[in-house]
C-alpha positions in Angstrom: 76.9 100.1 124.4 76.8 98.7 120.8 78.9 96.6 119.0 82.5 96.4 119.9 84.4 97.2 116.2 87.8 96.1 117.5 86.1 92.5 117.7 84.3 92.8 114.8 87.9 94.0 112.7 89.5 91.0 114.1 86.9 88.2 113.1 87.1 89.6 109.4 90.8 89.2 109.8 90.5 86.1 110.4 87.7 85.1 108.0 90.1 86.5 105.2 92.5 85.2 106.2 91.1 81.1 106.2 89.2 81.7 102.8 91.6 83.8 100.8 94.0 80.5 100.3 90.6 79.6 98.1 91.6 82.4 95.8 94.4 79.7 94.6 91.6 77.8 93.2 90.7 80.1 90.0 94.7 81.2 89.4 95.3 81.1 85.8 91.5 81.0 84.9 88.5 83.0 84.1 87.7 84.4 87.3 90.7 85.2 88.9 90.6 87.3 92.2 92.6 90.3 91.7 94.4 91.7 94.2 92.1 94.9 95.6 92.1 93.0 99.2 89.8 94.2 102.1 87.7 96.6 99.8 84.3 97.6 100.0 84.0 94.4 97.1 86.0 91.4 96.4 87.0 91.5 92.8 87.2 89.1 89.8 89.2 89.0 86.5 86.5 88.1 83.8 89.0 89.1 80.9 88.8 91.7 77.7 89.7 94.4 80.5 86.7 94.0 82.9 86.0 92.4 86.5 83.5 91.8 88.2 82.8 93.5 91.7 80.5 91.0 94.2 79.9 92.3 97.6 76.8 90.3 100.1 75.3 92.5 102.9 72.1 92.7 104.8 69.9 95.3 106.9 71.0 94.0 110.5 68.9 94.7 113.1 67.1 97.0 111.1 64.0 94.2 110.7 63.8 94.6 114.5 62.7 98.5 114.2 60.3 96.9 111.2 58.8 94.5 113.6 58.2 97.1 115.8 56.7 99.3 113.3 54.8 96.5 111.6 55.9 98.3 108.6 57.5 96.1 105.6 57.2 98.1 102.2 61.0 99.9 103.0 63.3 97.0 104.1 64.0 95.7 101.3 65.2 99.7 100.2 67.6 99.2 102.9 68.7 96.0 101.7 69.3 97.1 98.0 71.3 100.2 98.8 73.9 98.4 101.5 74.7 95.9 98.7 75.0 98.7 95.7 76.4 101.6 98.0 79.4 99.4 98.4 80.1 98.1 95.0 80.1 101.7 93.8 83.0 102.6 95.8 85.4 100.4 93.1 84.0 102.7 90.0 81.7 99.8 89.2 78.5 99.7 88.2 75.6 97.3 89.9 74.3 95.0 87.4 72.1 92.7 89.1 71.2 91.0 93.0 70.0 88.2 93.9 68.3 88.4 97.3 67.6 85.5 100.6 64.7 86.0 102.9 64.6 83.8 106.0 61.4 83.8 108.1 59.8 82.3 111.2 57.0 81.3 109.4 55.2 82.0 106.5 53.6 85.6 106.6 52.2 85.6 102.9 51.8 90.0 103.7 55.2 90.6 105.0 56.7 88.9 101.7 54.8 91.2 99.7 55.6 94.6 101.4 59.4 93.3 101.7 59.7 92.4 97.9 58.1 95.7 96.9 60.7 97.3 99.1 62.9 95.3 96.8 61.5 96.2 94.0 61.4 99.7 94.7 65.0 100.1 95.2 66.3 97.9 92.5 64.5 100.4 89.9 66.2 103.4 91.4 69.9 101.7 91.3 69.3 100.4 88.2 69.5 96.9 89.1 68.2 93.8 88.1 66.8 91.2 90.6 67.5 87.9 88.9 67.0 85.1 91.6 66.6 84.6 95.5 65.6 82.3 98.2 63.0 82.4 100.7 63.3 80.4 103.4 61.0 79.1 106.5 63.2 78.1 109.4 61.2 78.4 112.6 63.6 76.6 114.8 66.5 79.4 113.5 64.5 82.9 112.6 62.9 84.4 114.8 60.7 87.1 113.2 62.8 87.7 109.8 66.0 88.2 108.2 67.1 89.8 104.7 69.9 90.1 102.7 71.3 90.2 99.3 74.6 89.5 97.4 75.2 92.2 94.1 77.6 92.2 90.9 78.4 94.9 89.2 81.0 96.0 86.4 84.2 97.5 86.1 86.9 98.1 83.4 90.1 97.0 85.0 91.5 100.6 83.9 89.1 102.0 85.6 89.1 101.0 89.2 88.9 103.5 92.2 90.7 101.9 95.1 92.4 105.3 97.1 96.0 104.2 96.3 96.1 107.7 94.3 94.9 109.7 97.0 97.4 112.4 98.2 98.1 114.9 101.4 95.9 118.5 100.3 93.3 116.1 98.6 89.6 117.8 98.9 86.9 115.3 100.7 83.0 115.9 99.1 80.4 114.4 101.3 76.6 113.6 100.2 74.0 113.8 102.6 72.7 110.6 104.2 68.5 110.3 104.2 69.2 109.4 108.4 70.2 106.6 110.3 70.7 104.4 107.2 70.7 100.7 108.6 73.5 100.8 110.7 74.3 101.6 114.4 70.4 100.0 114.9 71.6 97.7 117.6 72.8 100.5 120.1 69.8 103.2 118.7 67.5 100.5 120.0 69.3 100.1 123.3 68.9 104.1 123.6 65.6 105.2 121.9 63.4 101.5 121.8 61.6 102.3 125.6 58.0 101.0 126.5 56.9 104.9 125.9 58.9 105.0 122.3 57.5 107.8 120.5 55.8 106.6 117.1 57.6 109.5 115.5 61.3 108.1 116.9 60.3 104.5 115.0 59.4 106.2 111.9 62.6 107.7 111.7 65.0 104.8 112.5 62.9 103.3 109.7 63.4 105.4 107.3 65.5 103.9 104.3 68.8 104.0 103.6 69.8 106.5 100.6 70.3 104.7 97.4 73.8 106.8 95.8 74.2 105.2 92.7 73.0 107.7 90.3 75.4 110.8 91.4 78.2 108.7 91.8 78.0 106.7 88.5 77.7 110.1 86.8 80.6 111.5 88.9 82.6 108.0 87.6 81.5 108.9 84.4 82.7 111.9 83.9 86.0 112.9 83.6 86.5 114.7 86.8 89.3 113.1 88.9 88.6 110.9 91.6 91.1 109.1 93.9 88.9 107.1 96.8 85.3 106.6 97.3 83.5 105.8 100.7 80.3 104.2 101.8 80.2 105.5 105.3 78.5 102.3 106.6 79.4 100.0 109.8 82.1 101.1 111.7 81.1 104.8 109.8 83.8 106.9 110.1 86.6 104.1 111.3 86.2 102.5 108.2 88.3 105.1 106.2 90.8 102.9 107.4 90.2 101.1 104.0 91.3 103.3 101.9 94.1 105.3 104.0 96.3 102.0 104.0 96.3 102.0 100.3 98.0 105.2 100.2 99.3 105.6 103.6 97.3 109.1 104.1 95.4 110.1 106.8 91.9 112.2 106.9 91.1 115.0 108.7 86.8 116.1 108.4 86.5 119.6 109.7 83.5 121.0 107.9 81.1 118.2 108.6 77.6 119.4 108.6 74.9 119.3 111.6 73.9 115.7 112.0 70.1 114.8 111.8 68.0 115.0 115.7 67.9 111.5 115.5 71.5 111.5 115.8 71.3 114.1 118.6 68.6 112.5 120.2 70.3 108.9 120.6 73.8 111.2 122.0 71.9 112.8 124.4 69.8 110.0 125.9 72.3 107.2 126.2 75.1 109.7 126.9 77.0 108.7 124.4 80.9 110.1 123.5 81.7 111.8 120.3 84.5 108.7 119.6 81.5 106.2 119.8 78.9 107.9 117.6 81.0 108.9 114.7 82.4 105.4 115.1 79.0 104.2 115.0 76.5 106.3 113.0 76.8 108.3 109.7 76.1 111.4 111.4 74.5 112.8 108.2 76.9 112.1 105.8 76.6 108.5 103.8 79.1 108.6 101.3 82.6 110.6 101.0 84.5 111.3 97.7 88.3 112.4 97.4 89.4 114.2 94.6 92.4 116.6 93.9 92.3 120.1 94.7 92.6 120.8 91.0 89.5 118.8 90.5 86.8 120.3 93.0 85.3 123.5 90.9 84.5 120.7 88.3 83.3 118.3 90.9 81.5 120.5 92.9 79.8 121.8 89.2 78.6 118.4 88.3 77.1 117.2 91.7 76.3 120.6 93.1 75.0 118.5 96.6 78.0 117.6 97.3 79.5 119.2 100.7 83.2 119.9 100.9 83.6 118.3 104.4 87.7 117.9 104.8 91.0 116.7 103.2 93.6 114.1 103.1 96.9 114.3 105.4 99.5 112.7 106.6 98.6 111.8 109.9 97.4 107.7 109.1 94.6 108.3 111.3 90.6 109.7 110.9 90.1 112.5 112.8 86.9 114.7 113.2 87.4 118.0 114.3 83.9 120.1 115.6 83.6 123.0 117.9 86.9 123.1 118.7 87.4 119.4 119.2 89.0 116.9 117.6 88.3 113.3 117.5 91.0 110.8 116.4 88.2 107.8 115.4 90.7 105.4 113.9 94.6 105.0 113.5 96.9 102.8 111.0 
């Protein structure tokens, strides 16, 4: 009913696989790609021990439930935290964004609400906004789009990629705020009826949870930590990113109750366990792995954090409720 991921995984095959022959193009320089491939961020050598982390994303069809809403002032929220949620997961730490707003036409009150949305969640990831472009392209836009590219920082010594992680590893999970801005394309199919309840609209707006601050103070620290996960498109699938690195496998058995708005969209489009923790966060929007000798101190220092599973060997992600168990992604 939503998007198909198997189609999606294959066309950013074969994107990387036509512009990675470009990374031949700063070999030998400043700006050297380093060789953290099909990350949550592409990486850059920038010398005296540091890279760079850049990562672009947008809010998807998010701006649709806006529209809807004719509500503005939180978009740009969503658009901050998909860009900085994902840098994070390399141990690096956002520095600055430059944003690109496409519109139908101009809509001098939309701008406004959207860049204070900007605003507002630039401030509470600590980010600077140092540039964008606005764009009025009536015959491409229809309504609006938004997105953003980030940089952040990381000491080369310092990267987080999951090639540490090991079978018995403990998996923390921190609560998402809701639906985040992802899986909007099938919620809309489901919940988005001529009848839609005001209160349904309100929540698939509501933004995305900006992590940032407990995980930059979890990366500060010196509590152990082996993989970090944005649990974004694809949600639960994509642990496939950081599995390959160490050829483990994860199983999530202690997951807690999802959000009704989860519930609500399984129940009315009749919707499998597979596809929904394939598709949604399910109330958890960020996972960390740590050693098992590492998760008092972890667990003291971000005492939000769930324990929700734990590394195996079984190169898959499986999600085990009620008695069932869900494989949602081999390799």
């Amino acid at each position: 009913m939503g998007i198909d991921i198997g189609e999606i995984s294959k066309i950013h095959d074969t994107i990387n696989g036509i512009l990675s022959k470009t990374f031949q193009t700063r070999r030998g320089k400043m700006g050297q790609v380093l060789g953290v491939r099909q990350h949550y961020a592409g990486l850059i050598d920038i010398g005296q021990g540091y890279a760079l982390a850049l990562h672009a994303d947008g809010v998807g069809t998010k701006v649709l439930v806006a529209e809807a809403c004719h509500k503005y002032d939180t978009i740009g929220i969503d658009c901050v935290a998909m860009n900085v949620n994902d840098v994070i997961c390399l141990g690096a730490e956002p520095l600055a964004l430059v944003d690109y707003l496409a519109l139908e036409k101009t809509r001098p009150e939309l701008v406004t609400q959207i860049i204070r949305g900007l605003q507002r969640g630039a401030r509470e990831a600590g980010v600077a906004i140092v540039s964008g472009e606005t764009a009025i392209m009536p015959d491409v836009v229809k309504g609006f789009d938004l997105a953003a590219m980030v940089i952040g920082l990381v000491r080369k010594d310092s990267l987080i990629t999951g090639e540490q992680i090991e079978p018995g590893d403990v998996i923390f999970g921190l609560r998402s705020s809701g639906i985040h801005s992802n899986g909007l394309t099938l919620a809309r199919k489901v919940l988005l009826t001529k009848r839609v309840d005001p209160q349904v609209l309100r929540e698939l707006l509501r933004p995305t949870r900006i992590y940032v601050d407990p995980v930059l103070r979890l990366v500060r620290s010196r509590v152990e930590v082996h993989a970090l996960a944005h649990i974004t498109g694809g949600a639960y699938s994509k642990l496939k990113r950081i599995g390959l690195r160490s050829r483990v496998g994860f199983m999530l058995d202690s997951l807690p109750n999802p959000q009704s708005i989860f519930q609500q969209i399984q129940y009315r489009g009749h919707i499998s366990d597979r596809e929904m923790y394939r598709t949604f966060n399910m109330g958890i929007g960020f996972l960390i792995v740590s050693p098992m000798r590492a998760a008092k101190r972890l667990k003291a220092l971000l005492p939000e954090a769930v324990e929700v599973g734990y590394a195996t060997k079984s190169r898959s992600a499986l999600i085990s409720r009620f008695g069932k168990r869900v494989d949602v992604g081999s390799w």
